[in-house]
Structures are given as structure tokens and as C-alpha cells.
N, C-alpha and C positions, 0 to 999 in steps of 0.2 A: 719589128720583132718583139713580143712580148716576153717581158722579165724572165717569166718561167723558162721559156726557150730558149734565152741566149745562157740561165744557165746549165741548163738540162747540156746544150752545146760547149761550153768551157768544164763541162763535169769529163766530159765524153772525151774530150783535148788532154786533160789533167789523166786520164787511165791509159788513155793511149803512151804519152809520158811514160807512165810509171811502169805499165807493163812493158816499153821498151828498153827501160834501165832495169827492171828483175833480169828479162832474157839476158841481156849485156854481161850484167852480173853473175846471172846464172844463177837466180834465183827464183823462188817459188814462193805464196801464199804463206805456205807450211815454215818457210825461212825466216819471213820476216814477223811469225807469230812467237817462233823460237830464239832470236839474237834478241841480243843486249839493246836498250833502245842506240846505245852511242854508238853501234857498229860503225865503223868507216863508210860499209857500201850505204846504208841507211840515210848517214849524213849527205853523201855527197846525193842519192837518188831524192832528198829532200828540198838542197840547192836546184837541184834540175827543175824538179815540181816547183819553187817559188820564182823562177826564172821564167816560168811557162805561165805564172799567175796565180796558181793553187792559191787559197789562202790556209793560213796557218791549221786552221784547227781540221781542215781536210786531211792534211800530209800527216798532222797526228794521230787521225783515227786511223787512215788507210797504213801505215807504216809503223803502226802500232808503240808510239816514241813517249808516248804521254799525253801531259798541253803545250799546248800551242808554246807558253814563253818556253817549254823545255827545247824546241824545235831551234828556236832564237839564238838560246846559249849555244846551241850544237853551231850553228851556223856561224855565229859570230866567231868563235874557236877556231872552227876552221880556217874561216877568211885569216884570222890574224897569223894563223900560223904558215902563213902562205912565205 
């Protein structure tokens, strides 16, 4: 499989994700242009996404959070406050 395809394939993984954690949520496009980037739902749909492989700078354009190291700190946060 050529580069281009496998990741044209892992883009197509990562929206499936995402669009299954908005519905879960119960959220929309329109939601995640209007919250805070540190939203809770945000956070945790960011975890999912790096879980499933996104890389960083994906989950920050598509969930609108900033850069990439802001996605980190979100993340890290979370984990610790577990």
C-alpha cells in the first residue's frame, strides 16, 4: 500500500473517531468551533483520537484546541488527575 493510502486510510479511522465521540457527546462542528479549547468533552474526544493514533497536530486543527503541545498539557492533566 502506498504512503499516500495508508494515510488517506488512518485520516478516514481518525473522523470516524471523532465523529463517533461528537454524536456520544452530542455535539456538533458548530460546538466544537464555539467551546473553550480545555472543554472536558474536547479533552477526553482528544484522548480517544490519540488512542486510535491521530497525531497531534490533527486533533488540533479538527477540535479547534490550538497546537499540538497545547493538546499535551490537556492530556497530561487529565491522566494525572485520574
Amino acid at each position: 500500500m502506498e504512503a499516500g493510502a495508508l494515510t488517506e486510510l488512518k485520516a478516514f479511522t481518525w473522523n470516524e473517531v471523532l465523529d463517533e465521540a461528537l454524536a456520544r457527546h452530542r455535539k456538533t462542528t458548530e460546538d466544537v468551533t464555539k467551546a473553550r479549547a480545555n472543554a472536558d468533552w474536547k479533552v477526553e474526544i482528544a484522548g480517544r483520537l490519540r488512542n486510535a493514533g491521530a497525531p497531534y497536530a490533527w486533533i488540533a486543527e479538527r477540535l479547534q484546541i490550538g497546537s499540538p503541545s497545547t493538546i499535551r498539557v490537556y492530556l497530561h492533566r487529565a491522566k494525572s488527575s485520574i
